[in-house]
Backbone bond lengths (Angstrom), bond angles and torsions (degrees), N, CA, C in turn:
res aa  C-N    CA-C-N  psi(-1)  N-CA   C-N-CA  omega(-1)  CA-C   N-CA-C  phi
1 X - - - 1.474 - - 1.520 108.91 -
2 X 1.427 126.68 145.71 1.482 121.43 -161.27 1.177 106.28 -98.31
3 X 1.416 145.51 -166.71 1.281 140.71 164.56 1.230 134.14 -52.22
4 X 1.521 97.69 -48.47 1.528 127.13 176.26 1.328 107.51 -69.95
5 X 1.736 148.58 -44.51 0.903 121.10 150.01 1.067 146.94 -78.14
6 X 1.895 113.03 4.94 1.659 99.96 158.81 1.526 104.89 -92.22
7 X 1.140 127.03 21.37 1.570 111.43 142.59 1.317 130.01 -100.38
8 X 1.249 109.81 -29.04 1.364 93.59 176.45 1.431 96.54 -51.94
9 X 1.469 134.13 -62.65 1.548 134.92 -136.51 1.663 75.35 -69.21
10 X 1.466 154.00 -51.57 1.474 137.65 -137.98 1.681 88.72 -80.59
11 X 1.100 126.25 -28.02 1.436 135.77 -171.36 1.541 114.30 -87.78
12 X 1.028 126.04 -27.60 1.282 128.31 179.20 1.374 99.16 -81.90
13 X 1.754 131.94 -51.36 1.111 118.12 158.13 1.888 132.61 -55.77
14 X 2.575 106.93 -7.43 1.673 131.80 -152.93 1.803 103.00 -126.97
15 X 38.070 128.30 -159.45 1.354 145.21 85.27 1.577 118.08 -56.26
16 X 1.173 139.04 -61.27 1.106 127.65 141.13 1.465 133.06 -0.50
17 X 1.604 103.56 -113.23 1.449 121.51 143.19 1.560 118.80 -18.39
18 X 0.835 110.96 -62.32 1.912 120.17 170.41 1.823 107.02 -25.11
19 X 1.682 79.23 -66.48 1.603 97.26 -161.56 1.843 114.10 -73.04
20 X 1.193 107.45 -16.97 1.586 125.06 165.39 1.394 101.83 -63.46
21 X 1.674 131.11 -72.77 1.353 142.09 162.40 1.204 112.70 -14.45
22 X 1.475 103.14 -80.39 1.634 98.76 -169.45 1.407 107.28 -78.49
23 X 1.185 135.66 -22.65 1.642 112.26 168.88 1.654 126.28 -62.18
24 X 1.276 109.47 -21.24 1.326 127.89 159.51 1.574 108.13 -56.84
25 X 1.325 124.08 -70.06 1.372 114.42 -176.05 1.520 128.18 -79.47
26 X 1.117 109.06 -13.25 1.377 125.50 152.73 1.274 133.53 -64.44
27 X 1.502 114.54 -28.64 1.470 125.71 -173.16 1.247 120.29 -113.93
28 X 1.434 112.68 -12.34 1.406 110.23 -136.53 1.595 121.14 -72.77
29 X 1.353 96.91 13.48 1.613 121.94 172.85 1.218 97.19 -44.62
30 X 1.508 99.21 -46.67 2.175 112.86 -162.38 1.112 120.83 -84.91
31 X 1.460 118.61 2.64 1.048 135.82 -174.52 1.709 107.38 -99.44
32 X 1.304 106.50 -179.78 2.056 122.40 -150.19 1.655 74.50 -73.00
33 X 1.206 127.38 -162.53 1.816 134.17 141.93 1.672 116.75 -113.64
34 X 1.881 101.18 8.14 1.163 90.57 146.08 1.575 142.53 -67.24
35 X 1.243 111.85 -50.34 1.248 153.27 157.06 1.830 117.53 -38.31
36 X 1.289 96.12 -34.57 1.779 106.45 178.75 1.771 99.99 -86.37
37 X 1.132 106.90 -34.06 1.130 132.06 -146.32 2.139 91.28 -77.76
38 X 1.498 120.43 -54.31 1.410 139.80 -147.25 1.958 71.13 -98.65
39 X 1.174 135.42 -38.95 1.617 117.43 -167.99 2.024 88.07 -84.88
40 X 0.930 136.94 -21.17 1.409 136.33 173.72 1.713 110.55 -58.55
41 X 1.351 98.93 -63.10 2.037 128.35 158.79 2.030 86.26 -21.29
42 X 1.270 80.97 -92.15 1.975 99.32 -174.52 0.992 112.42 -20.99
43 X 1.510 127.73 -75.09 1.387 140.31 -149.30 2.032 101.97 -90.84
44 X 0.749 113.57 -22.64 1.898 129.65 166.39 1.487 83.95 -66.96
45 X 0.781 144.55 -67.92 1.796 130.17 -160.68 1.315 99.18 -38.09
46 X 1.658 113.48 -68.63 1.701 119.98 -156.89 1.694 103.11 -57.08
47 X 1.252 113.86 -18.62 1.829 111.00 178.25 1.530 108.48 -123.93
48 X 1.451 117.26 37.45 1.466 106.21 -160.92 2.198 91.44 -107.56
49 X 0.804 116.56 159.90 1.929 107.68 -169.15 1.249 121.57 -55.77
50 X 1.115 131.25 158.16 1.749 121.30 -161.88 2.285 88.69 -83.80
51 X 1.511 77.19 161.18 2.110 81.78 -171.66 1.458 86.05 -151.81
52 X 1.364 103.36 76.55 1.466 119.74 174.67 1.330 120.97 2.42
53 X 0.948 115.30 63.55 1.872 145.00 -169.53 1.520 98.27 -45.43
54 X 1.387 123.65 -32.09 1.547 133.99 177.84 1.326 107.24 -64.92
55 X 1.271 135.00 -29.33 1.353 153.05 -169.65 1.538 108.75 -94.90
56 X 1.359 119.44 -1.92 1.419 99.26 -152.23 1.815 92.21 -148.44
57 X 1.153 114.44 142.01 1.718 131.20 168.47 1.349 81.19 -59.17
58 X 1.480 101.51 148.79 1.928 133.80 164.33 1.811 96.88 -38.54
59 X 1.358 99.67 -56.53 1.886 113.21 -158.34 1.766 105.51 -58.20
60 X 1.726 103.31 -43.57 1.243 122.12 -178.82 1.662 112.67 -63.79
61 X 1.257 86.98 -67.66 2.103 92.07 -179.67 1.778 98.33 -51.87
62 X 1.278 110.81 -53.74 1.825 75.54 177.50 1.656 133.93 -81.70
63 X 0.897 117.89 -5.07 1.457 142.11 146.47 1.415 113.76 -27.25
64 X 2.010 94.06 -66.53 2.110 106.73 -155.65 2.344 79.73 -73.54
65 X 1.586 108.85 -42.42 1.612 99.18 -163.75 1.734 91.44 -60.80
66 X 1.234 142.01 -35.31 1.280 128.72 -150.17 1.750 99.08 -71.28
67 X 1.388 119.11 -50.68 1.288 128.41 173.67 1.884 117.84 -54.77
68 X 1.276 116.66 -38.84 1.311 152.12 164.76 1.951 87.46 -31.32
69 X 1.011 73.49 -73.68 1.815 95.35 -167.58 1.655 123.16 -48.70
70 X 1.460 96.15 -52.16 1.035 104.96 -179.38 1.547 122.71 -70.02
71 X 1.050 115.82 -13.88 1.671 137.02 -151.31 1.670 85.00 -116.13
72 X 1.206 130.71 -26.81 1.541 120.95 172.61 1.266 108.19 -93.36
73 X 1.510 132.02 -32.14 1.726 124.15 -178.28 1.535 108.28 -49.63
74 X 1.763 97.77 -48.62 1.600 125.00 -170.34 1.978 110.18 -60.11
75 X 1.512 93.57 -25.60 1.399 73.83 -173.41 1.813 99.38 -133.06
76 X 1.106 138.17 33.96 1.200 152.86 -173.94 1.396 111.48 -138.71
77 X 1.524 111.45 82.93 1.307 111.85 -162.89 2.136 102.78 -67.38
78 X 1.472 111.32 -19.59 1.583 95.81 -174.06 1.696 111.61 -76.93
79 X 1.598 118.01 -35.08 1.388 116.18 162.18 1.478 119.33 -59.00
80 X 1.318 123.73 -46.20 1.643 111.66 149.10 1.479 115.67 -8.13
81 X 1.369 102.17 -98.66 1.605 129.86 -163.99 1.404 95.22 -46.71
82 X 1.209 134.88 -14.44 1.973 126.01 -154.88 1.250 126.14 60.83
83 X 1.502 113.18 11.51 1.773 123.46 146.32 1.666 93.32 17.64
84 X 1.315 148.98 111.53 1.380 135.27 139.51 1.869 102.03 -52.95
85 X 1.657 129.05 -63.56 1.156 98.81 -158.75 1.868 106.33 -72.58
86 X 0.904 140.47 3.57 1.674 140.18 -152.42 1.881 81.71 -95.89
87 X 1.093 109.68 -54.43 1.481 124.97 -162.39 2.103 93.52 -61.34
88 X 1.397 91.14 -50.95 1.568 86.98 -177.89 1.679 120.03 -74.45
89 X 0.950 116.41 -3.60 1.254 147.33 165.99 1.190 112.86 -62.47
90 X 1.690 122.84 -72.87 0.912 139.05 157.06 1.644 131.82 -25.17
91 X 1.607 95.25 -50.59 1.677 114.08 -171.87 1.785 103.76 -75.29
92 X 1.929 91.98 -34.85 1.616 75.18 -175.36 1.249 144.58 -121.72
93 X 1.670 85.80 19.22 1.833 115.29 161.89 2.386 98.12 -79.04
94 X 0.919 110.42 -44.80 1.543 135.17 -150.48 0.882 133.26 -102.70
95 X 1.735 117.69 -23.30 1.700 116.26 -170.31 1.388 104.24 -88.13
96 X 1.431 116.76 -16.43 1.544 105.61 -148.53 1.722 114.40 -85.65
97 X 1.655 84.31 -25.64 1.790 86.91 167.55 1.380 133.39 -77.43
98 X 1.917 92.96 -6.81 1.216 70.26 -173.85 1.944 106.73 -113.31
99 X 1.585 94.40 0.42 2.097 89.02 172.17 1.126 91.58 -143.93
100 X 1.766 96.99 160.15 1.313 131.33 179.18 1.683 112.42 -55.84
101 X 1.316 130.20 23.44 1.598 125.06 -156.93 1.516 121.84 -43.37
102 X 1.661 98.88 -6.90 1.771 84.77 175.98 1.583 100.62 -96.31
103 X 1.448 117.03 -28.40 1.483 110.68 170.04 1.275 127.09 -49.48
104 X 1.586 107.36 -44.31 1.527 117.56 179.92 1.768 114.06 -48.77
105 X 1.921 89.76 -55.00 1.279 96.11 -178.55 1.553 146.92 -57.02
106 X 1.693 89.46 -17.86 1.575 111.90 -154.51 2.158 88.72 -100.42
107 X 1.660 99.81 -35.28 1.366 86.44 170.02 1.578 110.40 -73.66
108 X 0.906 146.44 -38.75 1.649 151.32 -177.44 0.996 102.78 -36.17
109 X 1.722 124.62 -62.08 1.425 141.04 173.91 1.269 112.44 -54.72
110 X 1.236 126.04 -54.62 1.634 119.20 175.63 1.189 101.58 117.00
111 X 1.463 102.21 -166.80 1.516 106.98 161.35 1.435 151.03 -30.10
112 X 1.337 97.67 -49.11 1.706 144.08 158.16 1.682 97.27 -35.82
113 X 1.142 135.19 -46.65 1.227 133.77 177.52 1.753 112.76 -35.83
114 X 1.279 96.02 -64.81 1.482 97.64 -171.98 1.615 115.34 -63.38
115 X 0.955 107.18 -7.39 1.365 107.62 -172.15 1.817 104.03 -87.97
116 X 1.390 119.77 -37.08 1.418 126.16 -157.88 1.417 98.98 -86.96
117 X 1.980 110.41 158.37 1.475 108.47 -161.03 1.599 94.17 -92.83
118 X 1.556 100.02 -177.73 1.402 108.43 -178.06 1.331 132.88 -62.25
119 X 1.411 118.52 -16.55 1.125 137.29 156.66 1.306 128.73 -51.58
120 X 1.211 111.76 -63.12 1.835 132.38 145.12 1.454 117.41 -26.71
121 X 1.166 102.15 -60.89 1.619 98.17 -170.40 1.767 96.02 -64.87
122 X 0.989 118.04 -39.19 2.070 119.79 -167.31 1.696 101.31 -50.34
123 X 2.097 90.52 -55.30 1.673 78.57 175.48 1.010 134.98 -74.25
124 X 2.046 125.74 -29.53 1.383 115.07 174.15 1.892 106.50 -48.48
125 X 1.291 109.37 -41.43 1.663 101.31 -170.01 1.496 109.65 -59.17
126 X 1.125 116.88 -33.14 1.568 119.80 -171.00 1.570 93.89 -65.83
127 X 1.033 131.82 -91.18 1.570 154.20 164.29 1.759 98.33 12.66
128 X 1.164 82.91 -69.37 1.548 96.12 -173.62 1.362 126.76 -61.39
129 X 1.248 86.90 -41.81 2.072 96.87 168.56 1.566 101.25 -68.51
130 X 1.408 117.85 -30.57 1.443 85.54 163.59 1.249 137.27 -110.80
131 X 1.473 111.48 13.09 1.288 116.86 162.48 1.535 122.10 -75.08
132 X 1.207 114.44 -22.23 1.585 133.42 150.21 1.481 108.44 -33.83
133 X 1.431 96.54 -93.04 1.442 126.24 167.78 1.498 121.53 -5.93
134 X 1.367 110.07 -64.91 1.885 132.62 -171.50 2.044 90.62 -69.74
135 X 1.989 112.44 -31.85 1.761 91.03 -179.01 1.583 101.95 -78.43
136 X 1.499 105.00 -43.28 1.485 107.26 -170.24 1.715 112.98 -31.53
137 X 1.369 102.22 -80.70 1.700 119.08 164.28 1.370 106.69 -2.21
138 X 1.760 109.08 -87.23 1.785 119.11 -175.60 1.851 106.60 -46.00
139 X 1.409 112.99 -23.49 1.720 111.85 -168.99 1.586 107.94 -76.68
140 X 1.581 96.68 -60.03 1.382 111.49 165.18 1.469 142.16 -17.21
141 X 1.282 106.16 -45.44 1.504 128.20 176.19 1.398 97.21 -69.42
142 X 1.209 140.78 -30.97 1.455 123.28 -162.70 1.650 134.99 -110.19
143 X 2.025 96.38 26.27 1.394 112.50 -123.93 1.918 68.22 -109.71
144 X 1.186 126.98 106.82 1.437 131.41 171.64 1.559 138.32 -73.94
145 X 1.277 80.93 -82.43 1.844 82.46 -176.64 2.026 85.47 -144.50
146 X 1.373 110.08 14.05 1.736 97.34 166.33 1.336 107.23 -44.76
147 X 1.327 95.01 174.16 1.499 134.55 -174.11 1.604 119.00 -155.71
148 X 1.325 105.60 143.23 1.903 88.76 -170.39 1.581 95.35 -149.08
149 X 1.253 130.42 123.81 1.236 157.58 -29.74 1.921 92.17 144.31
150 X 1.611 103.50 79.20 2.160 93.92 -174.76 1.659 83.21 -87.30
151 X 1.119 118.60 139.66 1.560 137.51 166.22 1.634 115.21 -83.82
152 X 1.058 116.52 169.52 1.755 114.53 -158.38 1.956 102.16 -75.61
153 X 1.306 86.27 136.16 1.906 85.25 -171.29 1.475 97.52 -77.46
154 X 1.463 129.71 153.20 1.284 158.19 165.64 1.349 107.25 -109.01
155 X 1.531 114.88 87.60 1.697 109.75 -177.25 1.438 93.83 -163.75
156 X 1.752 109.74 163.09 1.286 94.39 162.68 1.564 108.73 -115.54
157 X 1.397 116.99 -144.66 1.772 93.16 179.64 1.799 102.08 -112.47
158 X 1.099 117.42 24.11 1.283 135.80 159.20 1.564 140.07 -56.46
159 X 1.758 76.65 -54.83 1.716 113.76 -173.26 1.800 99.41 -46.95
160 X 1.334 94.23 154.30 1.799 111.01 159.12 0.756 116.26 -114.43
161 X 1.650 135.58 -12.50 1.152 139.70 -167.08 1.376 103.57 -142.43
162 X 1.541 132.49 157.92 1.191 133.95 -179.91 1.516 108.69 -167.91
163 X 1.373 124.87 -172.41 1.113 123.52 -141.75 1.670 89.17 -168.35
164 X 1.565 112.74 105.67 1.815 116.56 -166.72 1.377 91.38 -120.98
165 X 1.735 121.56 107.96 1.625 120.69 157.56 1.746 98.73 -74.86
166 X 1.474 84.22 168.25 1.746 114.86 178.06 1.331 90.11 -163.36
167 X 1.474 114.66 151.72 1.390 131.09 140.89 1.799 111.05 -108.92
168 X 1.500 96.28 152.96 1.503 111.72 178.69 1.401 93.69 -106.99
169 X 1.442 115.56 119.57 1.091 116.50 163.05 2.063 113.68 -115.35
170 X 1.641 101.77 161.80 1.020 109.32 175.50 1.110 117.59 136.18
171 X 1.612 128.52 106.16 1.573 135.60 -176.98 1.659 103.18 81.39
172 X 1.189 123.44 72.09 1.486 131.44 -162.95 0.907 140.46 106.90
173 X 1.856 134.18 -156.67 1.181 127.20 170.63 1.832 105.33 -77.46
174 X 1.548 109.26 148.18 1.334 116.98 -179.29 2.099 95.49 -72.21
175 X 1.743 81.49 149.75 1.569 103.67 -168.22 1.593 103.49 -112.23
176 X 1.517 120.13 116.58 1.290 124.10 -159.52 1.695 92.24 -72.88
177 X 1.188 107.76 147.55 2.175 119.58 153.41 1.070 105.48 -152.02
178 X 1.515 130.12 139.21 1.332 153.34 -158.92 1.287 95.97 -142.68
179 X 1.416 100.10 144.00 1.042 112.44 161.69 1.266 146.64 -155.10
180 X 1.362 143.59 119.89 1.751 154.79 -149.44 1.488 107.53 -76.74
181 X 1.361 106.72 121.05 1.264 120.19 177.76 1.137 113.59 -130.24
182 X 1.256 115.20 158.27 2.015 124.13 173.83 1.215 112.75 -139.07
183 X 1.332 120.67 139.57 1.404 142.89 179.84 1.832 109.46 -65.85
184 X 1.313 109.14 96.25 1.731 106.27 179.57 1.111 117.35 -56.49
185 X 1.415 126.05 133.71 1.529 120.06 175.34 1.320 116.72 -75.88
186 X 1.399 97.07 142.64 1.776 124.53 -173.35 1.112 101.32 105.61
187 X 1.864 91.69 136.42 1.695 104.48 -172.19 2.112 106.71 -50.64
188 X 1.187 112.89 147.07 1.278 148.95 -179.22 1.564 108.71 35.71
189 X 1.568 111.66 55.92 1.391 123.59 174.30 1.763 112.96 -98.50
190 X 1.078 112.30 11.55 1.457 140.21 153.16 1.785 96.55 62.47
191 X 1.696 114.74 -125.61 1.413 101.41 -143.73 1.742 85.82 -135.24
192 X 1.586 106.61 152.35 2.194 101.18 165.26 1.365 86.53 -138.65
193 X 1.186 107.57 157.81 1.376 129.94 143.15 1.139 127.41 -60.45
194 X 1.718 120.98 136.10 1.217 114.22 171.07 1.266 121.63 -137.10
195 X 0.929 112.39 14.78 2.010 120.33 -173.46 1.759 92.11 176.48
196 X 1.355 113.87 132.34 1.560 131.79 175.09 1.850 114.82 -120.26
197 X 1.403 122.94 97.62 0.892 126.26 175.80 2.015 124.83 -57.31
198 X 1.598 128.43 104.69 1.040 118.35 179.45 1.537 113.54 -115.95
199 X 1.875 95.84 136.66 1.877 82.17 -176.76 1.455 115.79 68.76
200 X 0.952 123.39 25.77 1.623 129.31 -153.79 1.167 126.55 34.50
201 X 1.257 120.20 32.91 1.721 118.34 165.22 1.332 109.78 -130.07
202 X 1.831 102.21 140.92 1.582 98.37 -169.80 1.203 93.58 -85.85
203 X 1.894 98.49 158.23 1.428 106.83 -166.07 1.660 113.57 -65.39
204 X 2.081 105.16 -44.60 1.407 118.00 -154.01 1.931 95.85 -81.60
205 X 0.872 104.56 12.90 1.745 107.39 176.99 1.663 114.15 -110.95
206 X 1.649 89.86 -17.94 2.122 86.37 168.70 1.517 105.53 -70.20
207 X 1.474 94.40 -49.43 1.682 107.89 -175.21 1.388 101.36 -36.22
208 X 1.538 116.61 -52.04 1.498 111.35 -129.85 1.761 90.23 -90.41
209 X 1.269 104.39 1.81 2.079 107.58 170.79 1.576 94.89 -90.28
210 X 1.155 111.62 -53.08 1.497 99.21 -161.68 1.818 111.64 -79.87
211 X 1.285 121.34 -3.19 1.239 125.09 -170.18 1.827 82.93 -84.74
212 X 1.411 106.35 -83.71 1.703 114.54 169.50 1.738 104.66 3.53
213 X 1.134 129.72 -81.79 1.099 160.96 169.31 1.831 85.97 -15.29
214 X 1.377 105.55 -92.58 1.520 113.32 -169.91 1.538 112.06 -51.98
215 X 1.597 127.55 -31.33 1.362 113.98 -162.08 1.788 88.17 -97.57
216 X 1.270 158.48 -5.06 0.669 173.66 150.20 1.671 126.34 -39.47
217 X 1.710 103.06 -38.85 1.800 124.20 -173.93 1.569 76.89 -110.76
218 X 1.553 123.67 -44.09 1.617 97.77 -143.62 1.629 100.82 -121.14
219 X 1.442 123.99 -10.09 1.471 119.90 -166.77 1.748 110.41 94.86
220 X 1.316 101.91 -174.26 1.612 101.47 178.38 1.825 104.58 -74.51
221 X 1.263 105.21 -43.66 1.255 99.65 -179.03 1.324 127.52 -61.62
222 X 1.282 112.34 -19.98 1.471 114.62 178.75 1.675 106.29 -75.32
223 X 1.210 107.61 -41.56 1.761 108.62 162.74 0.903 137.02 -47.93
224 X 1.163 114.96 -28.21 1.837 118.20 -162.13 1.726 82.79 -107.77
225 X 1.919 135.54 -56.29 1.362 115.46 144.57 1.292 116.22 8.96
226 X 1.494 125.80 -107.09 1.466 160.78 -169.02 1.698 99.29 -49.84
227 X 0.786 123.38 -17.76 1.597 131.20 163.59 1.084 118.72 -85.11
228 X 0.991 126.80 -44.05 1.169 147.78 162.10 1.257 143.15 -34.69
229 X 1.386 106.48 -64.89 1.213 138.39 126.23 1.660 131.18 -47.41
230 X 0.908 108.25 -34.68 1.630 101.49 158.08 1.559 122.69 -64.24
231 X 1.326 100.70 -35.33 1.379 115.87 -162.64 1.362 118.63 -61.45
232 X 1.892 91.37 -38.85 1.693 111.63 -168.70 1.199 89.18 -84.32
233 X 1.324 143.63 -33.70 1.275 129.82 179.30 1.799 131.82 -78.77
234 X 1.292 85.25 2.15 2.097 91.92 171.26 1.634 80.81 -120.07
235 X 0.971 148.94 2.69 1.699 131.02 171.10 1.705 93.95 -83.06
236 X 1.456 112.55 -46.43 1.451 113.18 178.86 1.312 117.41 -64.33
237 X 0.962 94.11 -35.29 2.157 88.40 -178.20 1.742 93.64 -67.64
238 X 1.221 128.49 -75.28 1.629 149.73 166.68 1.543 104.19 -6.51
239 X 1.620 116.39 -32.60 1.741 114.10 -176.10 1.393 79.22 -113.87
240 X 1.344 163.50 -15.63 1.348 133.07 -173.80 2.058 110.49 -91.03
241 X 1.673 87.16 -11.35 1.773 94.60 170.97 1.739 101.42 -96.10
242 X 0.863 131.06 -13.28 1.360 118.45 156.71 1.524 126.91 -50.01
């Protein structure tokens, strides 16, 4: 019996930092293509196909998506290339089972969350999924012959929350990503992501400096604005490399 099915069966019964972050996803043109390559790994999880997460240990479900992933770059020539619509396709047949995206989002925002109306919150989430989206794409392209490597889980079967290393290995030293998950409520609603550590910085905590920053000079609206506007402006670069 393999791993994966003695869990399902055990489961069926079970500023700084900131500025490191975003120069990474901002740049990462300038960067090794190892390195583009292990933040591609990362950000492919949050849109990679749902793998019945209800069925599966934290360690396992990101494990079956890591293989998931790799086996679709390899044989899906439009996720290859960074397709914007294949990728959006992807996110919005696929992402939702498998992360928390309003958690992610609402921590990114901060505090400020609770305060903004329901409307607000729809667009920061939209915005954001595709400001995701436009790094994923550029990461994607560079994702080779890796391999990634789930490390021994530290949990008990209690937990709601947990904490799943992997290394990406391939063409160098292996590149650590971790990643935060929570147990959905109701019996066997399995596991999401909610924050992905790269390079040792979590991703939804760069956001949540540089978001601070914008709702701070401009309000919520000036954020989701400034998002906005970012957005249309890597969709424009994205059709002028076509």
């Amino acid at each position: 019996m393999s791993r994966v099915d003695e869990s399902v069966n055990r489961h069926l019964r079970m500023r700084e930092k900131m500025n490191l972050m975003i120069s990474t996803i901002n740049h990462l043109e300038m960067k090794s293509g190892k390195t583009l390559a292990a933040l591609g790994v990362a950000l492919a999880l949050l849109f990679a196909p749902f793998a019945h997460a209800a069925d599966l240990a934290p360690d396992e479900f990101i494990k079956t998506l890591c293989n998931s992933l790799l086996v679709s770059v390899k044989t899906d020539k439009n996720l290859k290339s960074g397709d914007p619509e294949r990728i959006r396709q992807v996110v919005d047949t696929q992402v939702l089972p498998n992360v928390n995206f309003q958690r992610m989002t609402a921590s990114a925002v901060g505090p400020q969350w609770r305060s903004a109306t329901d409307e607000q919150k729809a667009k920061l989430q939209e915005q954001f999924k595709i400001l995701l989206m436009h790094t994923y794409s550029g990461a994607l392209t560079q994702i080779r012959d890796q391999t990634v490597t789930v490390k021994p889980l530290r949990s008990d079967p209690q937990d709601k929350e947990v904490l799943v290393k992997t290394e990406v290995k391939g063409g160098g030293e292996p590149i650590q990503l971790d990643y935060r998950l929570e147990k959905t409520p109701g019996v066997g609603m399995g596991w999401k992501i909610y924050n992905l550590n790269v390079l040792g910085v979590w991703l939804v905590d760069t956001y949540r400096t540089q978001f601070s920053q914008e709702i701070n000079a401009k309000g919520i609206d000036g954020l989701i604005a400034t998002l906005t506007e970012r957005n249309q402006s890597n969709g424009n670069t994205q059709s002028a490399k076509k």
